[in-house]
DSSP file (Angstrom, degrees, kcal/mol; ACC not computed):
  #  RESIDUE AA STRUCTURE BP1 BP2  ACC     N-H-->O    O-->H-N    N-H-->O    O-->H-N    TCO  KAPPA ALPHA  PHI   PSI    X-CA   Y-CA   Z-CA
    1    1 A X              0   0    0      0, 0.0     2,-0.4     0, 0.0     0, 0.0   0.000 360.0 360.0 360.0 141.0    0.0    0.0    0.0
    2    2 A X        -     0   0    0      1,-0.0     3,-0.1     3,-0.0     0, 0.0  -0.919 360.0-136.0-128.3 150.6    1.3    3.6   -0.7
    3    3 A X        -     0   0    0     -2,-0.4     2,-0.7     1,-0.1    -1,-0.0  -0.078  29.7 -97.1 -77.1 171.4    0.7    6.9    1.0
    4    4 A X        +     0   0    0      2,-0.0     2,-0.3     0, 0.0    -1,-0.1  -0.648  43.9 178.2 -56.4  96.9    0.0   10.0   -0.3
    5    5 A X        -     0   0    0     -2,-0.7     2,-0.4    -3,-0.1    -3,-0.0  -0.887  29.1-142.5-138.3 160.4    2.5   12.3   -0.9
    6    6 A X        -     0   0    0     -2,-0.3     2,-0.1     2,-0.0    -2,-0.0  -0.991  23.6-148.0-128.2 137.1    3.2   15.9   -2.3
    7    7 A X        -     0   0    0     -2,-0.4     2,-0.4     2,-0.0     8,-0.0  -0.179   6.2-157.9-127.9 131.9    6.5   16.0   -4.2
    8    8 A X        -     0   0    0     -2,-0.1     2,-1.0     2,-0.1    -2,-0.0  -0.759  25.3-180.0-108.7  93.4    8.2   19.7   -3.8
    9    9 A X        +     0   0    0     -2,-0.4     2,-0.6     4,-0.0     4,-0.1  -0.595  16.4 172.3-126.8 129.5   10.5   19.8   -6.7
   10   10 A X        -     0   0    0     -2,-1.0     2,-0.2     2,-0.1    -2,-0.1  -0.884  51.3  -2.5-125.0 158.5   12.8   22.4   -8.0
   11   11 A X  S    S-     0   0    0     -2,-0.6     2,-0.5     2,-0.1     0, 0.0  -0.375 113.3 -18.4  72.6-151.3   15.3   22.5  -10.6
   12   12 A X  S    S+     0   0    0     -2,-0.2     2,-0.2     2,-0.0    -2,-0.1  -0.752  84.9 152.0 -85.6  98.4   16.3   19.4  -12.9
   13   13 A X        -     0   0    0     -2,-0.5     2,-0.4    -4,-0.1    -2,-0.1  -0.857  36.5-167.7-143.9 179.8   15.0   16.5  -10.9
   14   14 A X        -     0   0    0     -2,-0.2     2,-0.7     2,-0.0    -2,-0.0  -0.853  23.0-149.7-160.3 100.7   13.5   12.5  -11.6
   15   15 A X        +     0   0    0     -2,-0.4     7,-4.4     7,-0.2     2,-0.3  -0.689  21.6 173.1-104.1 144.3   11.6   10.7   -8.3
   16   16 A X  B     -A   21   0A   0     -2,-0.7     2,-0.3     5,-0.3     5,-0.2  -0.699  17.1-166.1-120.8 163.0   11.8    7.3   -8.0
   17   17 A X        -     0   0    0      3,-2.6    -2,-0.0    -2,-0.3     0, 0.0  -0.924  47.1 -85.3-146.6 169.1   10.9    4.7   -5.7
   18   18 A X  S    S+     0   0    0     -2,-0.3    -1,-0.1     1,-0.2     3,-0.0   0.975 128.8  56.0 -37.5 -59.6   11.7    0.8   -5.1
   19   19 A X  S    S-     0   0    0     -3,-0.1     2,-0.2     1,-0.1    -1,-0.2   0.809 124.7 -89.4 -39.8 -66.9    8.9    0.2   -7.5
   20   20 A X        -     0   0    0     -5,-0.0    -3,-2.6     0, 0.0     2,-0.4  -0.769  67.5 -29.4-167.4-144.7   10.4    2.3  -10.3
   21   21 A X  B     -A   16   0A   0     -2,-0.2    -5,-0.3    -5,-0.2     2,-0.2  -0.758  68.1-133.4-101.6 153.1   10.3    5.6  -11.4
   22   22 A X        -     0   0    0     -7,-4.4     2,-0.3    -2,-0.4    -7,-0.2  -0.690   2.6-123.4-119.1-168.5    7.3    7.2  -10.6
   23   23 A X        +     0   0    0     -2,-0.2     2,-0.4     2,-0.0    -1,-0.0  -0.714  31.0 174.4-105.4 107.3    4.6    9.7  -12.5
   24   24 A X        -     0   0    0     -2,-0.3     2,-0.4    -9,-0.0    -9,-0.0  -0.867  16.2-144.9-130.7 161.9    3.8   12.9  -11.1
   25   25 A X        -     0   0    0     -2,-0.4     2,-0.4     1,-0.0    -2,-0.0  -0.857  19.7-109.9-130.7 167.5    1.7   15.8  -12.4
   26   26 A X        +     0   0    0     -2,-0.4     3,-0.1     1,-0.2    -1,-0.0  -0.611  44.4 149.4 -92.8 137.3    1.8   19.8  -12.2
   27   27 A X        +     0   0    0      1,-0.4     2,-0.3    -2,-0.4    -1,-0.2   0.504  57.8  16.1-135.4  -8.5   -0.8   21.5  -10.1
   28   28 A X        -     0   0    0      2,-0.0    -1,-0.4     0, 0.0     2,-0.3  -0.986  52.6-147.7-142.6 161.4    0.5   24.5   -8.7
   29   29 A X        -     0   0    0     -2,-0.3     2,-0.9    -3,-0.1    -3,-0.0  -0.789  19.0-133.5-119.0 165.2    3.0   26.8   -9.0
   30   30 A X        +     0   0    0     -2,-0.3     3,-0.1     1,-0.2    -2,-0.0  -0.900  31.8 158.7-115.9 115.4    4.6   28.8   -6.2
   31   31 A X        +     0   0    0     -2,-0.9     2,-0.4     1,-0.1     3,-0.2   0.557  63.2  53.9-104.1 -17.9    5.1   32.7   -6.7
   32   32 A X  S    S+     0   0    0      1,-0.2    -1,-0.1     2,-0.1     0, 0.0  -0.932 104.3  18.5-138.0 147.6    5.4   33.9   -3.3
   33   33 A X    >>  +     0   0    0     -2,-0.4     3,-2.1    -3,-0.1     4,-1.4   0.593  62.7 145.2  74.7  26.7    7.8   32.8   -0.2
   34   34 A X  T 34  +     0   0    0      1,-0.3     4,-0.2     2,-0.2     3,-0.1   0.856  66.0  64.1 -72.2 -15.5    9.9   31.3   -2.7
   35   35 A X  T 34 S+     0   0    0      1,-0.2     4,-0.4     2,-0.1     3,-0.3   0.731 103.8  53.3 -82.8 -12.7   12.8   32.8    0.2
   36   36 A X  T <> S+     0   0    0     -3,-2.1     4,-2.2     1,-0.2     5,-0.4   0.857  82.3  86.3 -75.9 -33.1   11.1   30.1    2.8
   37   37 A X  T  < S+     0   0    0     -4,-1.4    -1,-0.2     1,-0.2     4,-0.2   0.459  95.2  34.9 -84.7  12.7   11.3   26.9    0.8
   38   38 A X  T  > S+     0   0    0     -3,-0.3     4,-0.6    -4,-0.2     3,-0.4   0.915 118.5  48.1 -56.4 -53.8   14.8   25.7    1.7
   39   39 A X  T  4 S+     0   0    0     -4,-0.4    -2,-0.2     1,-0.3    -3,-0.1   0.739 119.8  42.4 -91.6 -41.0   14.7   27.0    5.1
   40   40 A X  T >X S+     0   0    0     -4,-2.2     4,-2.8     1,-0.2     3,-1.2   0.827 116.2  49.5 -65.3 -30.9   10.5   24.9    5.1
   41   41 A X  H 3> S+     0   0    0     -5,-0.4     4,-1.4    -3,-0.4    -2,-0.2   0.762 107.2  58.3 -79.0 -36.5   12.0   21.4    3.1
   42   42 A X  H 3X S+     0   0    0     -4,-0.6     4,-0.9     2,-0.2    -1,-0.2   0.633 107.3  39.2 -57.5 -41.1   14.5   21.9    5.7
   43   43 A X  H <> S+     0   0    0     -3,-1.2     4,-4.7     2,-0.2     5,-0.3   0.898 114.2  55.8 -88.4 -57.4   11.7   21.5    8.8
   44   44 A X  H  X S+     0   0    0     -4,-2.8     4,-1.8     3,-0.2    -2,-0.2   0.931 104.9  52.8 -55.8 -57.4   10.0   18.9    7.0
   45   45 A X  H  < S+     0   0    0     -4,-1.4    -2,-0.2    -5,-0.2    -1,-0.2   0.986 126.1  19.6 -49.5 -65.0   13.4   16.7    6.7
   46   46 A X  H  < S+     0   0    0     -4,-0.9    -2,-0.2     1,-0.2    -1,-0.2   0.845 130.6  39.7-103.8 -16.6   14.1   16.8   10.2
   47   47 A X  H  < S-     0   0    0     -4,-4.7    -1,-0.2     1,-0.1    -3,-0.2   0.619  98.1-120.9-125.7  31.0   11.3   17.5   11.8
   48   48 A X     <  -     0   0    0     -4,-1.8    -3,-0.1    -5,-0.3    -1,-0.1   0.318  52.2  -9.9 105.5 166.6    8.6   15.8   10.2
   49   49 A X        -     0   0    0     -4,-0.1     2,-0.2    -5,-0.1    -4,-0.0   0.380  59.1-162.0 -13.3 140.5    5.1   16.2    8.4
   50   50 A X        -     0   0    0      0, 0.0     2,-0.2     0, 0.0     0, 0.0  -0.361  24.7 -99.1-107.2-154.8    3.7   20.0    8.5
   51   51 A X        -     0   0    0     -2,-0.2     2,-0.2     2,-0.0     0, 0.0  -0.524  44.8-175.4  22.0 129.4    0.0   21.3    7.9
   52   52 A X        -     0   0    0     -2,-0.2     2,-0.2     2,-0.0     0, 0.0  -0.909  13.1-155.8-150.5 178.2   -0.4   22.7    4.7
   53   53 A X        -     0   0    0     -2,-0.2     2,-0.4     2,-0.0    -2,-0.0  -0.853   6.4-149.0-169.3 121.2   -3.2   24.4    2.9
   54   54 A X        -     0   0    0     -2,-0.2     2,-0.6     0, 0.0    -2,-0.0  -0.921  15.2-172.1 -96.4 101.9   -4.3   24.9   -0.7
   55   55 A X        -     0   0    0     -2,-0.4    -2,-0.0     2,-0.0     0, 0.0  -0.902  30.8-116.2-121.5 120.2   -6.2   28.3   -2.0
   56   56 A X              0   0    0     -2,-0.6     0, 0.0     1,-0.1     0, 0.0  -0.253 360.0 360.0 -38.0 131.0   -7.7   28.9   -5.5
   57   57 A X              0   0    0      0, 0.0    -1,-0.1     0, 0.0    -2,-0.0  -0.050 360.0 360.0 -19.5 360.0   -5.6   32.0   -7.0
């Protein structure tokens, strides 16, 4: 069984899993905080799942 997950990726990148590689598609793009999202990718690595929240444009 596999979880959910949403994929952050920037720059030139290719995710994979045991299974192979897998499929993913674009649904949003990020224009604002863009000076957070090491520092957030960062939180999430070591200290685990956040809260997040998705609002129509």
């Amino acid at each position: 069984m596999s979880e959910t997950e949403i994929l952050v990726a920037y720059g030139p990148c290719c995710f994979a899993s045991k299974a192979g590689q897998l499929a993913g598609n674009h649904f949003l793009t990020i224009r604002e905080g863009l000076d957070r999202l090491a520092k957030t990718g960062r939180a999430v690595l070591w200290e685990g799942a956040k809260p997040i929240t998705f609002r129509a444009g």
